[in-house]
Every structure is written in structure tokens, then in C-alpha cells.
Gaussian input, Z-matrix of N, CA and C with variables (Angstrom, degrees):
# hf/3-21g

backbone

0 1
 N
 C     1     B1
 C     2     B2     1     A1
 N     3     B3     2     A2     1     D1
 C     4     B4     3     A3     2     D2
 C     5     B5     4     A4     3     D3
 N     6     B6     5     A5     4     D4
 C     7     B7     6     A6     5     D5
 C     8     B8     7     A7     6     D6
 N     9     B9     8     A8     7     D7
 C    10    B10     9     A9     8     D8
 C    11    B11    10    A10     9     D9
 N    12    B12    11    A11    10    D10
 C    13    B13    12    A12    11    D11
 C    14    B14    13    A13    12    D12
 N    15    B15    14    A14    13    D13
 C    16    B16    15    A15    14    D14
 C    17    B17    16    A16    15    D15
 N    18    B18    17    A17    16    D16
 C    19    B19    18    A18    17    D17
 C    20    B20    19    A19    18    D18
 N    21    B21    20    A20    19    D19
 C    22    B22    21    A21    20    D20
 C    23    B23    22    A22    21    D21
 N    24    B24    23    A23    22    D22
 C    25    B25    24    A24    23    D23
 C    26    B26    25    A25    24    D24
 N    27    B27    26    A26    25    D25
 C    28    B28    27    A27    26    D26
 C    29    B29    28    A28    27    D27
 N    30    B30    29    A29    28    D28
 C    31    B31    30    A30    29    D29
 C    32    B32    31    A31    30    D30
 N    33    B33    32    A32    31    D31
 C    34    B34    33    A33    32    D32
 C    35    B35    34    A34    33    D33
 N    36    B36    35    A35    34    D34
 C    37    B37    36    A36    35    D35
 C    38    B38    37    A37    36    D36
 N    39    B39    38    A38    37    D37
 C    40    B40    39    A39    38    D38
 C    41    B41    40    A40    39    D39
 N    42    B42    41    A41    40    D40
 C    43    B43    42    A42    41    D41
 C    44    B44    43    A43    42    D42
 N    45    B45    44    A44    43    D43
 C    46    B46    45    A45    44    D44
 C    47    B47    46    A46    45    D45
 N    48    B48    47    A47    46    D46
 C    49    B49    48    A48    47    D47
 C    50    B50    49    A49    48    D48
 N    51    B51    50    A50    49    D49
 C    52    B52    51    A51    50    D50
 C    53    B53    52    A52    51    D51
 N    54    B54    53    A53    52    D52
 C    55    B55    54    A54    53    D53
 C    56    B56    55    A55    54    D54
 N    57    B57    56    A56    55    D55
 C    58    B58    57    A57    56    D56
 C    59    B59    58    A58    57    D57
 N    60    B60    59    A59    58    D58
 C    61    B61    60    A60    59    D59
 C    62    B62    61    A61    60    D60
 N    63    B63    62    A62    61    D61
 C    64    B64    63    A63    62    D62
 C    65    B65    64    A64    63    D63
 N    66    B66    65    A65    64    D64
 C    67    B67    66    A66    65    D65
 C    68    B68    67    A67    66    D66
 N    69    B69    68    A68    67    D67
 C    70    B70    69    A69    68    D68
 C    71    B71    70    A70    69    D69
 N    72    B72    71    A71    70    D70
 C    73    B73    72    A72    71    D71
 C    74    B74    73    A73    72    D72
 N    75    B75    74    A74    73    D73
 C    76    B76    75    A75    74    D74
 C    77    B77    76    A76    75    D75
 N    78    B78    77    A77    76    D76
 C    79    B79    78    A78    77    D77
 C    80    B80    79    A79    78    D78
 N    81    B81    80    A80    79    D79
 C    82    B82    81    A81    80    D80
 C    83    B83    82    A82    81    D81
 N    84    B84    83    A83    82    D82
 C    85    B85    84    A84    83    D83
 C    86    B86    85    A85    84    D84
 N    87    B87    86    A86    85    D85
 C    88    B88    87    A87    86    D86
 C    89    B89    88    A88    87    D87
 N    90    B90    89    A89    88    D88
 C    91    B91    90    A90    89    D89
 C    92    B92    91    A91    90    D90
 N    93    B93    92    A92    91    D91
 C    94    B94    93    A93    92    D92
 C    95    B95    94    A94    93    D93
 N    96    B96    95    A95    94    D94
 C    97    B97    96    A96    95    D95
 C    98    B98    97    A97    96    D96
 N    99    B99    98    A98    97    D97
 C   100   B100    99    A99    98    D98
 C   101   B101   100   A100    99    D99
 N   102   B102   101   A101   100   D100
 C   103   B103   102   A102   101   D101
 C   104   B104   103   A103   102   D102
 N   105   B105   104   A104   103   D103
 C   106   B106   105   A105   104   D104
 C   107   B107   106   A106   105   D105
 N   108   B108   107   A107   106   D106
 C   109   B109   108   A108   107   D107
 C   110   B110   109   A109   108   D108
 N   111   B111   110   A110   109   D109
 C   112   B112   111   A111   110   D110
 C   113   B113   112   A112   111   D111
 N   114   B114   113   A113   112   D112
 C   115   B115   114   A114   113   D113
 C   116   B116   115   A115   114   D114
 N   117   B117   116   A116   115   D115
 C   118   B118   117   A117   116   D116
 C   119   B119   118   A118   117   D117
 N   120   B120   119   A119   118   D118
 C   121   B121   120   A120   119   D119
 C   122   B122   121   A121   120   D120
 N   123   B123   122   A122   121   D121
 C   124   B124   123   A123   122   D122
 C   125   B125   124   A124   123   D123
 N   126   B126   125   A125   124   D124
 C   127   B127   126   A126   125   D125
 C   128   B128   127   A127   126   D126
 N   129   B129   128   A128   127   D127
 C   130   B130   129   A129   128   D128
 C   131   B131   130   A130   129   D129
 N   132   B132   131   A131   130   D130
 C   133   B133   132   A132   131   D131
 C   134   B134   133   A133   132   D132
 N   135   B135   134   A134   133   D133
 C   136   B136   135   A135   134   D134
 C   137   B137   136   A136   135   D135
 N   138   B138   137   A137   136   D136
 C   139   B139   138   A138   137   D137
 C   140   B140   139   A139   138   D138
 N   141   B141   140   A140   139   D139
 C   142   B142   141   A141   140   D140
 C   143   B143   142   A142   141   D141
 N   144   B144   143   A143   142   D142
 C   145   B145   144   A144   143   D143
 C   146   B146   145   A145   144   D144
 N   147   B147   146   A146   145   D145
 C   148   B148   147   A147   146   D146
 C   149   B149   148   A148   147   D147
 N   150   B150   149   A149   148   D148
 C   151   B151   150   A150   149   D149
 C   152   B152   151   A151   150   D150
 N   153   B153   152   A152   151   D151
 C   154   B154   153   A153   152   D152
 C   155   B155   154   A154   153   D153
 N   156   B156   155   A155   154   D154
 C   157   B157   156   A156   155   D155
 C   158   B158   157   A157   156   D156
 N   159   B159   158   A158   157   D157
 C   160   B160   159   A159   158   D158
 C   161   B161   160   A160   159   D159
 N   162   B162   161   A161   160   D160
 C   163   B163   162   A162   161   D161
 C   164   B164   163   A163   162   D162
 N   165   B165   164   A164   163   D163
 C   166   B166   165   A165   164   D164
 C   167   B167   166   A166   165   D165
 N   168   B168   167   A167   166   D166
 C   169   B169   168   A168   167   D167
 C   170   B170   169   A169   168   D168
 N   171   B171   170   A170   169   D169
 C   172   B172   171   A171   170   D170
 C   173   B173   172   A172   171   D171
 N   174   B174   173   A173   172   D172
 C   175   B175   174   A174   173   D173
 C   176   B176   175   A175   174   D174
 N   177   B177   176   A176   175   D175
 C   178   B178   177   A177   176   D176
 C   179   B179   178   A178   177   D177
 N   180   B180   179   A179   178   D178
 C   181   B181   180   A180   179   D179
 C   182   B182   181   A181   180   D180
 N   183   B183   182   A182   181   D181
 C   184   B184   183   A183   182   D182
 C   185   B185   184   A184   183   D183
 N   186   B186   185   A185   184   D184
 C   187   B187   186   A186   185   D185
 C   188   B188   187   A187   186   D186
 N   189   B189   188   A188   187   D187
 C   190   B190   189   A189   188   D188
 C   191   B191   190   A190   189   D189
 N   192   B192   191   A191   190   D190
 C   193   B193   192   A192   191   D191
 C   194   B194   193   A193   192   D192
 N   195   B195   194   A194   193   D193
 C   196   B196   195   A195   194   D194
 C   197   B197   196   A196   195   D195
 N   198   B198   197   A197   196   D196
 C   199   B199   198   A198   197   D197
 C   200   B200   199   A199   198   D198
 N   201   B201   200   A200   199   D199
 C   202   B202   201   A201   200   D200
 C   203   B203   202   A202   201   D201
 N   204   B204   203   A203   202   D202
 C   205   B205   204   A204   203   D203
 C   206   B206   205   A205   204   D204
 N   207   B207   206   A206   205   D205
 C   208   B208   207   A207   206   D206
 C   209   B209   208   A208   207   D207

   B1=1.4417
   B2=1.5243
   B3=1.6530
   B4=0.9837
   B5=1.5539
   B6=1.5769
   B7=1.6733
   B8=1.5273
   B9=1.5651
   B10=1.7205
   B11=1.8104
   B12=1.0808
   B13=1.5350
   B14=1.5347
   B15=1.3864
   B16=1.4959
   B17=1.7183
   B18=1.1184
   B19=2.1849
   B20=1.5660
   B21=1.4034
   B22=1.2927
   B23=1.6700
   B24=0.9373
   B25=1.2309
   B26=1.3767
   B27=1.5828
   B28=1.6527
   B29=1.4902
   B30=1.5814
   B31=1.5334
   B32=1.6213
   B33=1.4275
   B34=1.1096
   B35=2.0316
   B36=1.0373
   B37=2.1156
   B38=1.5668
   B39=1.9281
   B40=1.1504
   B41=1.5740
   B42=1.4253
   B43=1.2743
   B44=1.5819
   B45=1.4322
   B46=1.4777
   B47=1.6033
   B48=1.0740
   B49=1.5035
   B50=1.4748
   B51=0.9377
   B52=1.4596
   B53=1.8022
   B54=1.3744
   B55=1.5869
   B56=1.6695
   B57=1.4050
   B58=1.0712
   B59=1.5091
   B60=1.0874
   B61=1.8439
   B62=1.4276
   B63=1.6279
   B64=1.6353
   B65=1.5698
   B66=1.8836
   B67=0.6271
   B68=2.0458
   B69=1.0770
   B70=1.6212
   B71=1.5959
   B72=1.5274
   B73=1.6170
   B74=1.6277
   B75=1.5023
   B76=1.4464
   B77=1.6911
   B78=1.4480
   B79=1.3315
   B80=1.8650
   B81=1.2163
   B82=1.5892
   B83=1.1490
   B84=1.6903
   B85=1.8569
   B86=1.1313
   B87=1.2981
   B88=1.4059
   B89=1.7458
   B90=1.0150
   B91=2.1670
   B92=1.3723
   B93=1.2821
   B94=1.6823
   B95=1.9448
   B96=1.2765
   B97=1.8625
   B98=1.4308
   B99=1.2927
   B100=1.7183
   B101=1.2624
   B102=1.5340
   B103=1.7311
   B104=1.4489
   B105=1.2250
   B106=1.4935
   B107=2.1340
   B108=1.7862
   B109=1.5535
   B110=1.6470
   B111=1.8938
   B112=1.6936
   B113=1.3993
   B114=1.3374
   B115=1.3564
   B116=1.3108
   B117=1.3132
   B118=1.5177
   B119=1.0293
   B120=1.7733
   B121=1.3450
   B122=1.7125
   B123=1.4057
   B124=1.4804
   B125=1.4821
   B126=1.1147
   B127=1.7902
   B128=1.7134
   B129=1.7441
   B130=1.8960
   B131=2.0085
   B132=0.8285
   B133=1.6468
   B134=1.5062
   B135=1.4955
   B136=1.5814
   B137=1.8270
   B138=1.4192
   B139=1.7222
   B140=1.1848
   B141=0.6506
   B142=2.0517
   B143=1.7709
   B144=1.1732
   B145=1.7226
   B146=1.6444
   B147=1.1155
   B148=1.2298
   B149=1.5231
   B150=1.7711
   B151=1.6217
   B152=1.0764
   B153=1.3277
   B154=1.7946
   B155=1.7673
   B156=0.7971
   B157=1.3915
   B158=1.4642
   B159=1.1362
   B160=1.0758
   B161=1.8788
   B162=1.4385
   B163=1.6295
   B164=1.2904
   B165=1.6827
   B166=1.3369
   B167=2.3475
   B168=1.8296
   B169=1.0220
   B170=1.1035
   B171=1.6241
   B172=1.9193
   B173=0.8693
   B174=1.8066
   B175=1.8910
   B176=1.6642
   B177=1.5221
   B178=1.1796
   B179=1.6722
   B180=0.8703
   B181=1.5492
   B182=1.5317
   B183=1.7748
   B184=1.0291
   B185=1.9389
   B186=0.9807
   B187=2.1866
   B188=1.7694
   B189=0.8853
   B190=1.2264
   B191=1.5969
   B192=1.8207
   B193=1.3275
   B194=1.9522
   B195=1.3045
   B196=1.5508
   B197=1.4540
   B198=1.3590
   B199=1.5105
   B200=1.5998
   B201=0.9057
   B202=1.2866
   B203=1.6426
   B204=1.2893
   B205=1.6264
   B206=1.6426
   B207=1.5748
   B208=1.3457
   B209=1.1636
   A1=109.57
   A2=123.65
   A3=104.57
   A4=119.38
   A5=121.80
   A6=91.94
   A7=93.13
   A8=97.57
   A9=105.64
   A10=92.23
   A11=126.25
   A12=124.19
   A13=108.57
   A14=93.97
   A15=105.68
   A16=117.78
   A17=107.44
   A18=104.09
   A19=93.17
   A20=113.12
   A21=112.44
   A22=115.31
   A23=115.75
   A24=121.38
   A25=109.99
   A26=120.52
   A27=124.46
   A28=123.56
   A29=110.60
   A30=92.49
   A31=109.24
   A32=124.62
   A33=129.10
   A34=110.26
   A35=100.79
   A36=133.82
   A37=74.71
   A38=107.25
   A39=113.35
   A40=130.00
   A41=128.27
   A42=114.70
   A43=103.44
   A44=102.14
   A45=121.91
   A46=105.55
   A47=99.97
   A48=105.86
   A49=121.36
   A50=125.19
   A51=135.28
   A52=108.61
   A53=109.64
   A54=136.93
   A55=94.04
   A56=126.28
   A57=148.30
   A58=130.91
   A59=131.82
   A60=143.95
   A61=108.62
   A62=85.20
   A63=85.83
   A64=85.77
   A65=113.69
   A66=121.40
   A67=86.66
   A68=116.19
   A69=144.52
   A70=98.64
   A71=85.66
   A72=97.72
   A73=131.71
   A74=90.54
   A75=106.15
   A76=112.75
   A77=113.81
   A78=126.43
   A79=87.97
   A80=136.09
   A81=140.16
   A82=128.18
   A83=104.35
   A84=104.96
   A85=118.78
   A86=135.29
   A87=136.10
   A88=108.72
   A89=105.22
   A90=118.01
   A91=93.60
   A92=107.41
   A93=121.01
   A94=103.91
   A95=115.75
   A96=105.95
   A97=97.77
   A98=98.21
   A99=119.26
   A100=100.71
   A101=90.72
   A102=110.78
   A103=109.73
   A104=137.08
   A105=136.04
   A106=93.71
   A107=89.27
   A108=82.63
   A109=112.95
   A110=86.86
   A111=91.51
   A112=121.27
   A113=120.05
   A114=120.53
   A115=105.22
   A116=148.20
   A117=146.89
   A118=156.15
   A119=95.57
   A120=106.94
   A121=108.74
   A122=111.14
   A123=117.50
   A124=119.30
   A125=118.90
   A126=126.42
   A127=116.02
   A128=86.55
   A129=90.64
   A130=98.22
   A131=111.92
   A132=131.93
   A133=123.45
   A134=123.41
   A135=117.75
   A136=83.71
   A137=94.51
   A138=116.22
   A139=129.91
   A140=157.15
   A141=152.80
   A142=105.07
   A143=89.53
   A144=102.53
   A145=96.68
   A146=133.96
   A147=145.66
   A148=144.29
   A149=85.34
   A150=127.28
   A151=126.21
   A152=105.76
   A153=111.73
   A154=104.80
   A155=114.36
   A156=105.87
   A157=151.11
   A158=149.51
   A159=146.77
   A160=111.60
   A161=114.95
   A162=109.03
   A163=92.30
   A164=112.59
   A165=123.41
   A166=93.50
   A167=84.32
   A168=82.78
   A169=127.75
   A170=111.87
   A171=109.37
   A172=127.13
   A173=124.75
   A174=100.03
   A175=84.26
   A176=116.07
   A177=130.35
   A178=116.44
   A179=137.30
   A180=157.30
   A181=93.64
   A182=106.75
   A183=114.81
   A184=109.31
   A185=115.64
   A186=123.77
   A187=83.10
   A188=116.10
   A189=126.90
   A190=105.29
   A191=90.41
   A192=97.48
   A193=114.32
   A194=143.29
   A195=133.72
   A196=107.04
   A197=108.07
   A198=134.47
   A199=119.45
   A200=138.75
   A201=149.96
   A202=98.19
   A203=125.16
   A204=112.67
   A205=96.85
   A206=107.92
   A207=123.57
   A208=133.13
   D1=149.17
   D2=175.40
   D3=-119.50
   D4=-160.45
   D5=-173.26
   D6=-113.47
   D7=164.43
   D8=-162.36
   D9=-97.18
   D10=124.40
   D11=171.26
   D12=-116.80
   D13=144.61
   D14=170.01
   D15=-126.59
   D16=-166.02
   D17=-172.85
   D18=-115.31
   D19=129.88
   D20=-173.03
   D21=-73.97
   D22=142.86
   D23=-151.33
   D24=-67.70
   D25=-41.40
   D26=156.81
   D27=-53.23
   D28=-64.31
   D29=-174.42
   D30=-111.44
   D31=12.86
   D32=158.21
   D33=89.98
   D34=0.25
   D35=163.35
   D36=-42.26
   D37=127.25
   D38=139.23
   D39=-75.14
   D40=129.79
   D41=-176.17
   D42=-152.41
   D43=167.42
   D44=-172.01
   D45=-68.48
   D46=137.99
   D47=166.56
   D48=-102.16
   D49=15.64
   D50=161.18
   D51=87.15
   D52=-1.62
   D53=-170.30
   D54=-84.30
   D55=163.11
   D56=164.13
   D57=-161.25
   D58=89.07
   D59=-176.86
   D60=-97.51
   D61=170.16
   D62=166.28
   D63=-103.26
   D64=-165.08
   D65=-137.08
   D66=-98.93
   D67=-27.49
   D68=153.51
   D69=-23.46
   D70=-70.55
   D71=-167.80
   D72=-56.62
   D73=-41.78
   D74=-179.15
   D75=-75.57
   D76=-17.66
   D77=-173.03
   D78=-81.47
   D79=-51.48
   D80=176.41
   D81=-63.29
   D82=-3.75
   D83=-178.86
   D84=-88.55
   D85=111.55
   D86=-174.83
   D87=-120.74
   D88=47.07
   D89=-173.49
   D90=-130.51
   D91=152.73
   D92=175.88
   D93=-90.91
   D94=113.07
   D95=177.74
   D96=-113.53
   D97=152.64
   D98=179.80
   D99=-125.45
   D100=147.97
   D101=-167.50
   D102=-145.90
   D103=131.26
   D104=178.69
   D105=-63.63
   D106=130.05
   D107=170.05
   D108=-108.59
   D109=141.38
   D110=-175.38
   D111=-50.65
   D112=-20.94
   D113=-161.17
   D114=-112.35
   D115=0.43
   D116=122.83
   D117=-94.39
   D118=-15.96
   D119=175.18
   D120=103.56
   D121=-53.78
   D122=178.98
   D123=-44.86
   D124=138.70
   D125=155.59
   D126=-66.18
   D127=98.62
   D128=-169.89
   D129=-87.73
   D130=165.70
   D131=153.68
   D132=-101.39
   D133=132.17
   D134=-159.35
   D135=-150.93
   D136=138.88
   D137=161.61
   D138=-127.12
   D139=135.55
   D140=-160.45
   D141=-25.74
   D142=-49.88
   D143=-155.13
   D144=-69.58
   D145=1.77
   D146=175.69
   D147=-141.11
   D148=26.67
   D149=170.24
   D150=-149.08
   D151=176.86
   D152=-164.03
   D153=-146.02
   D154=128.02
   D155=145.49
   D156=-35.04
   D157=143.42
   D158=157.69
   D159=-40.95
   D160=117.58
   D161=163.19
   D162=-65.86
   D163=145.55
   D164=178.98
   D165=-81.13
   D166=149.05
   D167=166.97
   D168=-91.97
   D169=167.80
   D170=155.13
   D171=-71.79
   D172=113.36
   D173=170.05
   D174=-89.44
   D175=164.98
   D176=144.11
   D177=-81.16
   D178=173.21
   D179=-176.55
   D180=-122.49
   D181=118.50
   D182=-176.10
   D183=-54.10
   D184=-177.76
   D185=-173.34
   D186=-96.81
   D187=141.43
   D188=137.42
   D189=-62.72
   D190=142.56
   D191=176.05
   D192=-71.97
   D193=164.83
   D194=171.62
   D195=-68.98
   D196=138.61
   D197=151.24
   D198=-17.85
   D199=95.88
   D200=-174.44
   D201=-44.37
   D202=125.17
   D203=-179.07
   D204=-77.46
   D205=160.47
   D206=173.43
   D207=-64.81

């Protein structure tokens, strides 16, 4: 799942809303959720049309270490 972020409504800081969907999910939410924001402190209000998802990250797959020569 990823996390739903929005721009805080004072200084405009993207931040987590404490929410997490898939990408299904977040496309089906049509309710207003409130979340304490990290970056003011205030109790913001957020609706689809004024969030985003998390871009999924890259993990890499660690290297194999090299082949021991013969």
C-alpha cells in the first residue's frame, strides 16, 4: 500500500497523512479524512482531488557477490 500525501495547507510542505491505499483504493475514496499535519501541527481535511499517492519506490536487489575464480 502506499501513503496518500497532501500540501499542508499553511506552508504548502508536502506531507503524509497518516492514510495508506492501494492504488484501487485511493481511486474509490469519495469521504473527507483528517489527519494531524507533521509540518504544523493543525488538524487539516483532505479528499482525493487534493492528494496523491506515494510514487512507488525502487528497491534494488542486492549484487551478488563475484564467482570465486577456479
Amino acid at each position: 500500500m502506499a501513503r496518500v500525501l497532501v500540501a499542508c495547507a499553511q506552508d504548502g510542505r508536502v506531507v503524509h497523512t497518516g492514510h495508506h491505499m492501494t492504488a484501487a483504493q485511493f481511486e474509490a475514496a469519495n469521504a473527507r479524512y483528517a489527519f494531524r499535519c507533521s509540518a504544523c501541527g493543525d488538524i487539516h481535511h483532505w479528499v482525493r482531488a487534493e492528494a496523491w499517492i506515494e510514487p512507488a519506490r525502487v528497491v534494488r536487489a542486492a549484487t551478488a557477490a563475484p564467482a570465486e575464480a577456479e
